[in-house]
C-alpha positions in Angstrom: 0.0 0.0 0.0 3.0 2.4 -0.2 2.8 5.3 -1.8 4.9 4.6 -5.2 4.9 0.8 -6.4 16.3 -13.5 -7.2 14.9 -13.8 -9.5 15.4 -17.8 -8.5 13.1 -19.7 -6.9 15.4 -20.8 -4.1 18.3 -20.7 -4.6 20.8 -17.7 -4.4 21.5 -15.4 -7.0 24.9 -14.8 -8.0 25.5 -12.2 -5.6 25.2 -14.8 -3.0 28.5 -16.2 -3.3 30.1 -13.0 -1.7 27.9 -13.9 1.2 28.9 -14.9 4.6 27.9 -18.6 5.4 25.9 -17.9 8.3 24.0 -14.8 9.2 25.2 -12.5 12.3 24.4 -13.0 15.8 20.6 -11.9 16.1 18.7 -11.3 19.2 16.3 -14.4 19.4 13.3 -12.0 20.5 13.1 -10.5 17.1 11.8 -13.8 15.3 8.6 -13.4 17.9 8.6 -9.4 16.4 5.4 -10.2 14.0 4.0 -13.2 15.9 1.1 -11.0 16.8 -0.1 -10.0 12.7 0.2 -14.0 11.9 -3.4 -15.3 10.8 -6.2 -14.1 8.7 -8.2 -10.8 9.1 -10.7 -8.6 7.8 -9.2 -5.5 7.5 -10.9 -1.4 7.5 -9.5 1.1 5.0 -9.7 4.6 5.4 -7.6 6.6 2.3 -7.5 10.0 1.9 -8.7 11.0 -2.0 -5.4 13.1 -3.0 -1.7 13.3 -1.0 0.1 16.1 -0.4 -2.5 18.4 -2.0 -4.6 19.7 1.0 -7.4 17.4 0.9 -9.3 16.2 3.6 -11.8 14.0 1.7 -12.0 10.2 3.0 -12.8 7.1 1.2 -13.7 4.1 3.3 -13.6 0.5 2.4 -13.1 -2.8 3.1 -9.8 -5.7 2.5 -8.7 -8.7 3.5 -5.0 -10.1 4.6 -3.2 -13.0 5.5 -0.2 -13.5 7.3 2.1 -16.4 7.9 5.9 -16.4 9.3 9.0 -17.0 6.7 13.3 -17.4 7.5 12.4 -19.1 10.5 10.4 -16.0 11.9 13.0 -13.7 10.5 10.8 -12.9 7.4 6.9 -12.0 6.9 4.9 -12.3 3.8 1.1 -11.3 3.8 -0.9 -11.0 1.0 -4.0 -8.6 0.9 -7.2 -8.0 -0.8 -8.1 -4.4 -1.2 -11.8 -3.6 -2.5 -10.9 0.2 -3.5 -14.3 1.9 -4.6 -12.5 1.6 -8.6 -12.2 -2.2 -8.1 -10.4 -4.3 -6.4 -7.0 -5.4 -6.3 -4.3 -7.3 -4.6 -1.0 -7.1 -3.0 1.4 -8.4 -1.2 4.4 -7.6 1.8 7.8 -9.1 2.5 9.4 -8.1 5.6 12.9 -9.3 6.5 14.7 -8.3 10.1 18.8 -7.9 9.1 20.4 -9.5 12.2 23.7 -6.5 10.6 21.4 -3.7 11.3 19.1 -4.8 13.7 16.3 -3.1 11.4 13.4 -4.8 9.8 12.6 -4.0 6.1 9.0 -4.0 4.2 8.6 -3.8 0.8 5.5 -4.0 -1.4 4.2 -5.5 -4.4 1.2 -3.8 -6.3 -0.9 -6.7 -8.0 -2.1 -3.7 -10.4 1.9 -3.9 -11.4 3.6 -7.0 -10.7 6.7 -6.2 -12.0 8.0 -3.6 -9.8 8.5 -4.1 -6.1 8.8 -0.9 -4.1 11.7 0.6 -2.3 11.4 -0.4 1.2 10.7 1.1 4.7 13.0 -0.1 7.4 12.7 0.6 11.1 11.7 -1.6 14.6 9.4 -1.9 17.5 8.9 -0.5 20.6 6.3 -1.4 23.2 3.5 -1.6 21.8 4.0 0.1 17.9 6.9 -0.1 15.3 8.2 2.9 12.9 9.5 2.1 9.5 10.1 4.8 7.3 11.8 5.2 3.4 13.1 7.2 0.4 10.4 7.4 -2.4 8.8 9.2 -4.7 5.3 10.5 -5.3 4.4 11.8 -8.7 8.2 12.5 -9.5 8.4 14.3 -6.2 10.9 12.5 -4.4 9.5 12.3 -0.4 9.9 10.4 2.6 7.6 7.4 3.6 6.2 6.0 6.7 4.5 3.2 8.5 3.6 3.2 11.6 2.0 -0.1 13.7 0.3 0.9 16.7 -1.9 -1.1 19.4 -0.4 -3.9 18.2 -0.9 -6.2 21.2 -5.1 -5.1 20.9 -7.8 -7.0 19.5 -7.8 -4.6 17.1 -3.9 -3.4 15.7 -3.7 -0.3 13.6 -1.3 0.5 10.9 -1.2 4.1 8.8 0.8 5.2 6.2 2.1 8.9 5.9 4.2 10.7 3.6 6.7 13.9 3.9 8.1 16.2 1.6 10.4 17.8 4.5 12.6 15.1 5.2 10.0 14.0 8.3 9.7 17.6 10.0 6.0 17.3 9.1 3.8 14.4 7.7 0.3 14.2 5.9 -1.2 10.6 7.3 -3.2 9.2 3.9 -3.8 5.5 4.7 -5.3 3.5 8.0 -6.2 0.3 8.2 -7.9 -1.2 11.3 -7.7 -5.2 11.4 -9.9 -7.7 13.0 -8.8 -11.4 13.2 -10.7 -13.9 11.7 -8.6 -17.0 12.0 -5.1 -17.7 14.0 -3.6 -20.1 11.5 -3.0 -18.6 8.4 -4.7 -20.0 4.8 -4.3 -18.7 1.4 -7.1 -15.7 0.3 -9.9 -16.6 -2.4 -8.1 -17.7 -5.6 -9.2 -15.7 -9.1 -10.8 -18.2 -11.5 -9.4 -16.9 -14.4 -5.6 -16.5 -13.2 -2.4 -18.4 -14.6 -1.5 -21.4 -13.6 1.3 -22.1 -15.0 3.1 -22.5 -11.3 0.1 -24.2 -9.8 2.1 -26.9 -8.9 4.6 -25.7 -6.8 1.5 -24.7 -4.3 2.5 -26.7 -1.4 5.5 -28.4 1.2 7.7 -29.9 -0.4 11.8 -31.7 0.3 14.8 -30.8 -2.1 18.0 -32.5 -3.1 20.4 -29.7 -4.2 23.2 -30.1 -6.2 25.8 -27.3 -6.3 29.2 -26.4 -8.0 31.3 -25.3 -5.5 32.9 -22.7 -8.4 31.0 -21.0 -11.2 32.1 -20.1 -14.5 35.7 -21.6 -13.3 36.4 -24.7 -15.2 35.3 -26.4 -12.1 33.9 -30.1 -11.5 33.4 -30.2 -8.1 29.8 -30.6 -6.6 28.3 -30.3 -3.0 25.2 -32.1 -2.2 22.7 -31.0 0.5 19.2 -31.6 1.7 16.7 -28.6 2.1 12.5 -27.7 2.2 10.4 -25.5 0.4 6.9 -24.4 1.5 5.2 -22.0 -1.1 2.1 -20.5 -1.1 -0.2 -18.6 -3.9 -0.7 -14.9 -3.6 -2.1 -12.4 -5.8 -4.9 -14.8 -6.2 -2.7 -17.1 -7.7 -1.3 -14.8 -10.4 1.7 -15.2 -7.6 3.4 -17.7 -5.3 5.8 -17.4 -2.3 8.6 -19.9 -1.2 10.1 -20.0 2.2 13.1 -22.1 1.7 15.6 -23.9 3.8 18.8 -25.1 3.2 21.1 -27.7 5.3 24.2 -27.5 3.9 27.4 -28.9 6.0 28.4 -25.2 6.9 25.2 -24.5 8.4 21.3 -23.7 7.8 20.4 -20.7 6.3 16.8 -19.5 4.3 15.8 -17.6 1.5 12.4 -16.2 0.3 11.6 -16.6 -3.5 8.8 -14.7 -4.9 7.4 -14.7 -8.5 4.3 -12.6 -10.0 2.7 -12.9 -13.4 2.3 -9.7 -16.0 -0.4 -10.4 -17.9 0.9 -7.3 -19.9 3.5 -9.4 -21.4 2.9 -13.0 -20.7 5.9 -13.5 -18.4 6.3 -14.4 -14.7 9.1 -12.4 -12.8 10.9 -14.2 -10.5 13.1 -12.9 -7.1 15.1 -14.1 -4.7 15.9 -12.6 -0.6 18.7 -14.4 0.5 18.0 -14.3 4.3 21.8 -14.0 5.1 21.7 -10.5 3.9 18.4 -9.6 3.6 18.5 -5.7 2.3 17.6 -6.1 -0.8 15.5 -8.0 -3.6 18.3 -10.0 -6.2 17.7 -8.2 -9.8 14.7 -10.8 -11.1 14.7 -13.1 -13.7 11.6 -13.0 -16.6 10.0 -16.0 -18.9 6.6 -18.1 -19.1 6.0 -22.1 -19.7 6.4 -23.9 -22.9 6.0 -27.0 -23.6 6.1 -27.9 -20.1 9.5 -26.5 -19.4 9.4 -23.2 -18.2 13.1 -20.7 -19.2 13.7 -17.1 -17.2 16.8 -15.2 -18.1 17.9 -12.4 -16.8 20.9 -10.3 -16.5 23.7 -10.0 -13.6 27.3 -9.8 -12.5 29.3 -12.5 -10.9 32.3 -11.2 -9.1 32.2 -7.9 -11.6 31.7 -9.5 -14.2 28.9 -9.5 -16.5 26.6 -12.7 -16.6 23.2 -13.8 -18.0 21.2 -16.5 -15.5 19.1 -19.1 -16.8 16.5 -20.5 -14.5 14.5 -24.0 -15.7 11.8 -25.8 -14.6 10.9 -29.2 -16.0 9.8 -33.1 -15.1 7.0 -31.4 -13.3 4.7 -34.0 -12.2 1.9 -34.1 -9.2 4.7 -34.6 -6.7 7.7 -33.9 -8.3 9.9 -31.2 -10.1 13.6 -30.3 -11.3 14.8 -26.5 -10.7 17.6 -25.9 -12.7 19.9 -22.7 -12.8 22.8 -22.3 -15.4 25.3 -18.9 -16.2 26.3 -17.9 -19.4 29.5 -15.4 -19.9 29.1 -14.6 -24.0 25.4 -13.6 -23.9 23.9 -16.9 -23.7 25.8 -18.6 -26.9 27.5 -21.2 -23.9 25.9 -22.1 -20.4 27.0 -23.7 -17.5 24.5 -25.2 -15.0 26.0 -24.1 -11.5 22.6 -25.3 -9.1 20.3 -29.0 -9.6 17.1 -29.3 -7.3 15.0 -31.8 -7.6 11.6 -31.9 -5.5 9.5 -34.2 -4.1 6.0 -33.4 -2.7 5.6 -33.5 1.4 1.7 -32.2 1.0 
């Protein structure tokens, strides 16, 4: 709902490799930081009609969210149902606590355009309300963003969005929402009949076999082997899907989140990655559709400064089982090498 707007399914982006192997020391308290938002709820809107112009004209409406706990409590995703008088759309957040800064981020991803996430708002609790505010922009006017949760511990928590055009000496509040909980355990929101389904099948829990080249684009033929999970659920009312991954490799767990939304503008699903190791920022995505049954996504990078195009492929999908495959090229995509094997098999 902000005021504006890796690509792999699980595993890292090519960035990753420059990552530490295990995140920083993090305060255990702060994966308990959004236990209280986790569920389903019915949710009241109040918006004001035009920002930063003046106006004090109101619309009121209703929405609907849901909630459920990713990176081992570390992460958030919800997605949301907003009934805006013009019609109504979906959405979705992804919040991510940085054990580096001690600072939660939230970013946000308009169903209305699926290819963009926003920047995010990063900030904490106290007590009983949190502050998370941002750089952004508002009509080409760059301003400063905030959210603010408040009574969060109440049978009724409160979140409003506000912008600034004075770097946060004053603020213009033009969003509310007032939520009421209709189920503890989370479940997906009402699916659209006539979305895509292309990635239908990865709705669900799942266990993974990952095979990994310990060096890429290095002449290298050496391979680690681990065990991991993947639970994924549809947002976006299915014209989008989130995975909270695990992986157990010998040097130590650590998560990612991998999110993909379908443009129906072009055709193509965009796909991201959050490593949870470092979780500031979104890994540049990668874009394709299904063919055939195999589904290709390309999209550019750099590995280690250099310039790189990633390949992502999904194929021998089947009721209860898949192969994720990702692959780097060097010239542009005449050559590849495949770098990362998964292969799924269905829990539920």
């Amino acid at each position: 709902m902000a005021a504006a707007g890796s690509g792999i399914a699980f595993a890292p982006f090519v960035r990753a490799a420059a990552l530490a192997q295990s995140s920083p020391p993090c305060d255990p308290a702060r994966a308990r930081d959004w236990d209280w938002l986790t569920g389903n709820w019915d949710v009241w809107h109040r918006r004001l009609k035009h920002r930063l112009a003046g106006s004090h004209e109101w619309e009121e409406f209703t929405g609907k969210s849901a909630l459920w706990l990713a990176l081992g409590g570390l992460g958030t995703i919800d997605d949301n149902i907003v009934d805006i008088p013009s019609g109504t759309y979906r959405g979705l957040t992804v919040r991510a606590f940085d054990p580096a800064t001690q600072r939660w981020a939230i970013w946000w991803l308009d169903g209305r355009n699926p290819a963009t996430i926003d920047p995010p708002v990063r900030g904490g609790f106290e007590g009983d309300s949190g502050i998370f505010t941002g750089p952004d922009t508002f009509n080409g006017r760059p301003v400063t963003i905030r959210f603010r949760w408040l009574d969060i511990h109440s049978a009724r928590p409160h979140w409003e969005q506000a912008l600034s055009t004075d770097g946060g000496t004053s603020w213009e509040i033009n969003w509310e929402n007032f939520f009421t909980r209709t189920a503890t355990a989370p479940t997906p929101l009402l699916l659209l009949p006539d979305r895509n389904r292309d990635f239908d099948f990865l709705v669900g829990a799942w266990s993974v076999r990952h095979r990994r080249l310990r060096q890429r684009l290095a002449g290298s033929s050496e391979w680690e082997e681990f065990g991991g999970t993947l639970d994924n659920r549809p947002v976006l009312g299915g014209n989008g899907n989130v995975g909270d991954n695990r992986f157990d490799r010998a040097d130590g767990v650590h998560r990612g989140i991998g999110l993909r939304a379908f443009e129906s503008a072009t055709g193509d699903w965009l796909s991201w990655w959050l490593d949870g190791r470092a979780p500031t920022a979104f890994a540049t995505p990668v874009r394709g559709r299904f063919a055939g049954g195999i589904g290709t996504f390309i999209g550019e990078d750099d590995l280690n400064g250099r310039p790189v195009r990633t390949r992502v492929l999904w194929s021998r999908i089947t009721r209860s089982s898949a192969r994720w495959e990702q692959a780097m090229s060097a010239d542009g995509g005449t050559t590849w090498e495949t770098n990362w094997i998964s292969d799924f098999v269905r829990r539920t």
